[in-house]
GUDRENKOL-545961 format. One record per residue: residue number from 0; x, y, z of N, C-alpha, C in turn; residue in one letter. Coordinates in Angstrom, 3 decimals. Each point is the difference from the previous one (the first is absolute). Layout:
REM GUDRENKOL-545961
ATOM / NUM / X / Y / Z / X / Y / Z / X / Y / Z / A
...
***
This chain:
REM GUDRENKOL-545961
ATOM / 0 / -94.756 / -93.159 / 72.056 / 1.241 / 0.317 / -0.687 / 0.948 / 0.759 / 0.928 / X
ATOM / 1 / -0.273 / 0.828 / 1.000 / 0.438 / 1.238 / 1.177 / 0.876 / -1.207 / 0.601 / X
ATOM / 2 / -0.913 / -0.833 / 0.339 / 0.639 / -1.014 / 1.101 / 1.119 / -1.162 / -0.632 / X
ATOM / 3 / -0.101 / 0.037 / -1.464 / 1.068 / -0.913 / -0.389 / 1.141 / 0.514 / -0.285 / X
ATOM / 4 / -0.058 / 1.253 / -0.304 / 0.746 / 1.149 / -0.010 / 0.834 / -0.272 / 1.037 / X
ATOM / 5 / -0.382 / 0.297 / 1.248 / 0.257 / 0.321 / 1.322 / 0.900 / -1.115 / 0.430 / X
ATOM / 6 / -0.450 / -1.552 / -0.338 / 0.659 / -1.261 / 0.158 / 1.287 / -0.150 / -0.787 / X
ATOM / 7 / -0.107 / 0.203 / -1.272 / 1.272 / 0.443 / -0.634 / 1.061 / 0.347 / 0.180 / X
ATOM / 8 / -0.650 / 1.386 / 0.385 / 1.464 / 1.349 / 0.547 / 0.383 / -0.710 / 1.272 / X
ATOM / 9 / -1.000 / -0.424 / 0.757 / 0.774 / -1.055 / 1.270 / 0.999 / -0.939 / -0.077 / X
ATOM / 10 / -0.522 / -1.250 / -1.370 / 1.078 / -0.885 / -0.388 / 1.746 / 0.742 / -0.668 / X
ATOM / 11 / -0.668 / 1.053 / -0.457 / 1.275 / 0.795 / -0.870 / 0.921 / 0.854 / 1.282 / X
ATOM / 12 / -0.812 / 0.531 / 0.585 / 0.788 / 0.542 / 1.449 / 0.865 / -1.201 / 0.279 / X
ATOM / 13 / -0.558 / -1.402 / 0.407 / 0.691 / -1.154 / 0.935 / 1.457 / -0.567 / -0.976 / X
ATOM / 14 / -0.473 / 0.081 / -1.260 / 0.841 / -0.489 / -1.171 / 1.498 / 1.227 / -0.092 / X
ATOM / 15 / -0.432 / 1.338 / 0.582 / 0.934 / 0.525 / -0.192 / 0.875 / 0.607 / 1.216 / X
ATOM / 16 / -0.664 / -0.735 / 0.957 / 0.476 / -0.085 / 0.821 / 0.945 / -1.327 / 0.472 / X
ATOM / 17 / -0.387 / -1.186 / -0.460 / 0.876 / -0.988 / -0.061 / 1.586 / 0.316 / -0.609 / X
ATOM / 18 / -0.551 / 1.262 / -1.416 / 1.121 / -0.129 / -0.591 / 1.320 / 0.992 / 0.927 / X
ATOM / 19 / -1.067 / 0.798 / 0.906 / 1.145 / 0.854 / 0.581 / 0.791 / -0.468 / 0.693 / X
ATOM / 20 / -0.712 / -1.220 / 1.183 / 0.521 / -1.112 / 1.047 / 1.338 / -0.585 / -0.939 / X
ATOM / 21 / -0.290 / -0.124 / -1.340 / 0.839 / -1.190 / -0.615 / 1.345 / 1.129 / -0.372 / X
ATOM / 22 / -0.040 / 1.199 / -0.601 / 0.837 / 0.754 / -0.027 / 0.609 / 0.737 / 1.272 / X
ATOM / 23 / -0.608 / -0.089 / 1.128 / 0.621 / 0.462 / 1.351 / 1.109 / -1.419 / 0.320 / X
ATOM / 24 / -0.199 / -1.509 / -0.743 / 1.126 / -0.625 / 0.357 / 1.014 / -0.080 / -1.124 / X
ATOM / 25 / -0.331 / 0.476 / -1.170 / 1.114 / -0.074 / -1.055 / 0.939 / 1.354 / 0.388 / X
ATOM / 26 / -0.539 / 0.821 / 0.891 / 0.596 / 1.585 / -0.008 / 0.891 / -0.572 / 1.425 / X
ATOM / 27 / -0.634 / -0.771 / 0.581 / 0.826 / -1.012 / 1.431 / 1.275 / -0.454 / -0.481 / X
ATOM / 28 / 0.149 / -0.654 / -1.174 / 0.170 / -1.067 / -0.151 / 1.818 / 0.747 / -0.693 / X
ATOM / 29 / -0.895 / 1.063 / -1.041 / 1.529 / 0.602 / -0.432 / 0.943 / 0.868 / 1.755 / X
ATOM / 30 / -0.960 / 0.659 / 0.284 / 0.366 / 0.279 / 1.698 / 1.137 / -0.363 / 0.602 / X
ATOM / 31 / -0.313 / -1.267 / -0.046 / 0.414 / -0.531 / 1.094 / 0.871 / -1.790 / -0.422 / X
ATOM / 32 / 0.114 / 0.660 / -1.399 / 0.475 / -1.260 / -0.856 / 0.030 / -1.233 / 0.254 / X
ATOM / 33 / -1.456 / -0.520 / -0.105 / -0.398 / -1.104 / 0.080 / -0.498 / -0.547 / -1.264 / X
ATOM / 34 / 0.573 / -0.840 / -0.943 / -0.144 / -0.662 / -1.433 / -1.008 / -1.227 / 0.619 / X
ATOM / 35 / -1.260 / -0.053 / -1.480 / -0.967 / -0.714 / 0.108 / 0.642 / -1.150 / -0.211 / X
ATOM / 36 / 0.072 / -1.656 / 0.057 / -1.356 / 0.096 / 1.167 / 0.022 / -0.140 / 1.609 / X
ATOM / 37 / 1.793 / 0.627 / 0.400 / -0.516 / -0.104 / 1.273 / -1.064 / 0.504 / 0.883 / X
ATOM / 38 / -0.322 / -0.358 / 0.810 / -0.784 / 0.825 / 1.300 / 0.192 / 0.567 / 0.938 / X
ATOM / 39 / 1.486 / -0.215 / 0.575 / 0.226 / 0.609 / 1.666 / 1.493 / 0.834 / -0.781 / X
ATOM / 40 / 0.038 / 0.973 / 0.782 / 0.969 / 0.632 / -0.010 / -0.255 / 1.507 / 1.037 / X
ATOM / 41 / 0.313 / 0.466 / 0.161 / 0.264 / 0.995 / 1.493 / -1.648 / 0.236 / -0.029 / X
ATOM / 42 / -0.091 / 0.334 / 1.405 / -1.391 / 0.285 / 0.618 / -0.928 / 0.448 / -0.620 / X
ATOM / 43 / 0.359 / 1.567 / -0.347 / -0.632 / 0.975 / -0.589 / -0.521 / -0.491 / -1.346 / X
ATOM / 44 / 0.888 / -1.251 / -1.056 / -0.884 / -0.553 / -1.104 / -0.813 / -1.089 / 0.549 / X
ATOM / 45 / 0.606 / -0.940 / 0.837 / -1.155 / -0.665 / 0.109 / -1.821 / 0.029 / 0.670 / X
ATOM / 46 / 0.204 / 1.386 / 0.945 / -1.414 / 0.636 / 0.434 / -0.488 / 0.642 / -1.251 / X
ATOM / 47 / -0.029 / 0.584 / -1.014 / -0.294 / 0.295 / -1.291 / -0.177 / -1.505 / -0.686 / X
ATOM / 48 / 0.568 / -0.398 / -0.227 / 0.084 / -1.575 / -0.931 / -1.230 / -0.815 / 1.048 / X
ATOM / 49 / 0.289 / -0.144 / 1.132 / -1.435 / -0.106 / 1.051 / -1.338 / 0.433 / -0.009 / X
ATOM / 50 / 0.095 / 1.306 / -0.417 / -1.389 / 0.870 / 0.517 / -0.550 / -0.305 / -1.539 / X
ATOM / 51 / 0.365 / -0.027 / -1.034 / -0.393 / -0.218 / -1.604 / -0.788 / -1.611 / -0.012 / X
ATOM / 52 / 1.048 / -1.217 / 0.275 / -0.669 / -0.969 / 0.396 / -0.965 / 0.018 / 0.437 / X
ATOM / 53 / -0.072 / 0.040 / 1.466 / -1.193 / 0.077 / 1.203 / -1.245 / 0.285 / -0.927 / X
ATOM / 54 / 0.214 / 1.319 / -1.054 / -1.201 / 1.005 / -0.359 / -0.477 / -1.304 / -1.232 / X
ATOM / 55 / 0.581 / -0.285 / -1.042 / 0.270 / -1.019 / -0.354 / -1.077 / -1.783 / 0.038 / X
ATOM / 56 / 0.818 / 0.113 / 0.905 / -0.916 / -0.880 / 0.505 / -1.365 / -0.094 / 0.114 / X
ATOM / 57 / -0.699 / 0.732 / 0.307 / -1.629 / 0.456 / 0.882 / -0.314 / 0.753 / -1.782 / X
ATOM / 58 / 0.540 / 0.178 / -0.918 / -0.588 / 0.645 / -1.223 / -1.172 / -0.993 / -0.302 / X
ATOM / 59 / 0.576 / -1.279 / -0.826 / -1.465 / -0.807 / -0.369 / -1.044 / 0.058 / 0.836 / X
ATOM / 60 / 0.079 / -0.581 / 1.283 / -1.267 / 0.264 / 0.974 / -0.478 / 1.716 / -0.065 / X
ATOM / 61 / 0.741 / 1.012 / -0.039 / -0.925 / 0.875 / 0.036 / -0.895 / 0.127 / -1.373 / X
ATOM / 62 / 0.897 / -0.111 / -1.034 / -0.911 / 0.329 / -1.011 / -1.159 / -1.080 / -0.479 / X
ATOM / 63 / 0.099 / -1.243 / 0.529 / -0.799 / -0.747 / 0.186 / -1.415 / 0.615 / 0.577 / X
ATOM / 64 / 0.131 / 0.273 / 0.869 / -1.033 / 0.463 / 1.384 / -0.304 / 1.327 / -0.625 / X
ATOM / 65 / 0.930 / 1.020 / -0.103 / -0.596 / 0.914 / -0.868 / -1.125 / -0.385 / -1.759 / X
ATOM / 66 / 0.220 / -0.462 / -0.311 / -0.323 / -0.524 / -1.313 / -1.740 / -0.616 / 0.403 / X
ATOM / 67 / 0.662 / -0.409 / 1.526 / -1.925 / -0.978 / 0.058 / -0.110 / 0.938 / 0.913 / X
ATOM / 68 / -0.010 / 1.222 / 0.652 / -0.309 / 0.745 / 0.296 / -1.321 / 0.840 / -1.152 / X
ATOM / 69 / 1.125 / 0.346 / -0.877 / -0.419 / 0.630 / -1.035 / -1.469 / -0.508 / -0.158 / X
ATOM / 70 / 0.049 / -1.452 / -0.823 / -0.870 / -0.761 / -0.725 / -1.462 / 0.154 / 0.723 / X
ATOM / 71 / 0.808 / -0.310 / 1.438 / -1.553 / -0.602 / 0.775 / -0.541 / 1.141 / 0.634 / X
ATOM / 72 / 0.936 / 0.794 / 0.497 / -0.844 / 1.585 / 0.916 / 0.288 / 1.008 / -0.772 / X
ATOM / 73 / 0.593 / 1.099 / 0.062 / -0.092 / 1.674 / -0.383 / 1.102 / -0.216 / -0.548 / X
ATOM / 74 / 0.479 / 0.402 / -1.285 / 1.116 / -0.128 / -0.470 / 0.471 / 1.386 / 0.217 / X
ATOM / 75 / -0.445 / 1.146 / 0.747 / 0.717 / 1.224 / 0.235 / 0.160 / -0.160 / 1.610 / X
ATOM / 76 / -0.091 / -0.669 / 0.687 / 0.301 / -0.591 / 1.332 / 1.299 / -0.670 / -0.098 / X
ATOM / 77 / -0.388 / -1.076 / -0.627 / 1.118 / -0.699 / -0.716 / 1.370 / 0.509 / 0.098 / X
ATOM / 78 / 0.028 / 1.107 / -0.999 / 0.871 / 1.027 / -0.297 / 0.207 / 0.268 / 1.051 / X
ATOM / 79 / -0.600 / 1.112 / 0.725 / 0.288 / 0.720 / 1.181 / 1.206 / -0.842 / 0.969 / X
ATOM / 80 / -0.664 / -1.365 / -0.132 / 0.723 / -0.851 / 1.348 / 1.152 / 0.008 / -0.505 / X
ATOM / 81 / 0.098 / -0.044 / -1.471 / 1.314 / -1.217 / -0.742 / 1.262 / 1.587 / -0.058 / X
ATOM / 82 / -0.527 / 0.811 / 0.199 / 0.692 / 1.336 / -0.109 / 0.555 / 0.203 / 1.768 / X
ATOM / 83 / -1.069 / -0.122 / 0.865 / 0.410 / -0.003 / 1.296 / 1.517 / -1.355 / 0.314 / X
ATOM / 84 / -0.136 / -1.016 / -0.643 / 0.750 / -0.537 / 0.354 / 1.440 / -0.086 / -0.717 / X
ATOM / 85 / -0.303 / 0.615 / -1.146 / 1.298 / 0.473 / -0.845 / 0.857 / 0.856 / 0.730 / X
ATOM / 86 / -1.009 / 1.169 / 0.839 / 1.077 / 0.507 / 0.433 / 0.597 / -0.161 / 1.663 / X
ATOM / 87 / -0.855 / -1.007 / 0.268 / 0.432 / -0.854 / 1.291 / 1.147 / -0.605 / -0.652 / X
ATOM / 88 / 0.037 / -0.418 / -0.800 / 1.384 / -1.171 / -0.916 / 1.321 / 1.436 / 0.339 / X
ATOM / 89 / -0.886 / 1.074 / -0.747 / 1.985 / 0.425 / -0.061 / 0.249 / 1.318 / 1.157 / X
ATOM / 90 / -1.116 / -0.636 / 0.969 / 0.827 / 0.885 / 1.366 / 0.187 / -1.771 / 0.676 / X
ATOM / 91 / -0.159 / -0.961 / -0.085 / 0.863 / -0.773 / -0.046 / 1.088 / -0.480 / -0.437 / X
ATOM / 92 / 0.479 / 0.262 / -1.597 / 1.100 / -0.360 / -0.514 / 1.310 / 1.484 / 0.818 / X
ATOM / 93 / -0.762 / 1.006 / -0.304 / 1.149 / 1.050 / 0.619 / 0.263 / -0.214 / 1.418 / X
ATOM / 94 / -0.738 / -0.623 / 0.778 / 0.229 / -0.130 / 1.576 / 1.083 / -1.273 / -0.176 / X
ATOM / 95 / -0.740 / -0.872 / -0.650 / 1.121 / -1.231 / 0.044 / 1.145 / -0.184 / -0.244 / X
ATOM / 96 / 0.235 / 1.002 / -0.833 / 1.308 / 0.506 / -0.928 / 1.126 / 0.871 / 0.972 / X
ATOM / 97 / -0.636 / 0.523 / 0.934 / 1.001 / 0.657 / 1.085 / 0.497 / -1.173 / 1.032 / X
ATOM / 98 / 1.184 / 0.952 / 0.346 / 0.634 / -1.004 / 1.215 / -1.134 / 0.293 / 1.089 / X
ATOM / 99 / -0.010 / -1.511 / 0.684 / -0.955 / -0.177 / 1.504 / 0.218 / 1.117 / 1.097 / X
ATOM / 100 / 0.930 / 0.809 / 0.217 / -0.039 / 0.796 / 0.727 / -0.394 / 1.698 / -0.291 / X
ATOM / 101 / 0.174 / -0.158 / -1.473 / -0.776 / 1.301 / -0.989 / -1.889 / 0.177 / -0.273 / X
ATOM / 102 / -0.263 / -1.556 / 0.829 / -1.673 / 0.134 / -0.439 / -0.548 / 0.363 / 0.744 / X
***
C-alpha cells in the first residue's frame, strides 16, 4: 500500500506539473499578446510555448515506462525515478524558457 501510495503522489506531482507548463504559456500568451491558436509570436513566447511542448511530448512514454516500472519492479523506485525526472523536466522547461545567451 506504502508503495502505491508513493506511485500516486508521483503521477499527481507529474499531472500538476503539466498543469504549471500549460499555465506558464497561457501567462506567455496574455504577456506577450499572443491569441490562441497562434504559435509564433516574439521569442520570449515562443521558447515557453517550446519548452511546454518538448515536455509534452515525452509525457505518454514516461508515464508509460513509469507505470511498467511500477508493475514489474519496486513501485517505490518507480517513484523515486519518476520524481527524479520531473524535476529534470522543469530545470529543463525554465532553462529552455530563457534567452540562449541567459543559460
Amino acid at each position: 500500500v506504502k508503495d502505491s501510495l508513493m506511485l500516486l503522489g508521483c503521477h499527481l506531482t507529474c499531472a500538476s506539473l503539466s498543469a504549471y507548463f500549460a499555465l506558464q504559456v497561457i501567462s506567455a500568451r496574455r504577456k506577450y499578446k499572443v491569441s490562441p491558436p497562434c504559435v509564433t509570436g516574439p521569442p520570449e513566447f515562443e521558447r515557453v510555448f517550446r519548452a511546454q511542448i518538448n515536455c509534452s511530448e515525452y509525457f505518454p512514454i514516461f508515464v508509460s515506462i513509469l507505470w511498467v516500472a511500477g508493475v514489474f519492479f519496486h513501485q517505490g523506485a518507480a517513484a523515486v525515478c519518476g520524481l527524479l525526472y520531473l524535476c529534470s523536466r522543469y530545470q529543463y522547461f525554465r532553462g529552455y524558457a530563457l534567452a540562449a545567451h541567459a543559460r
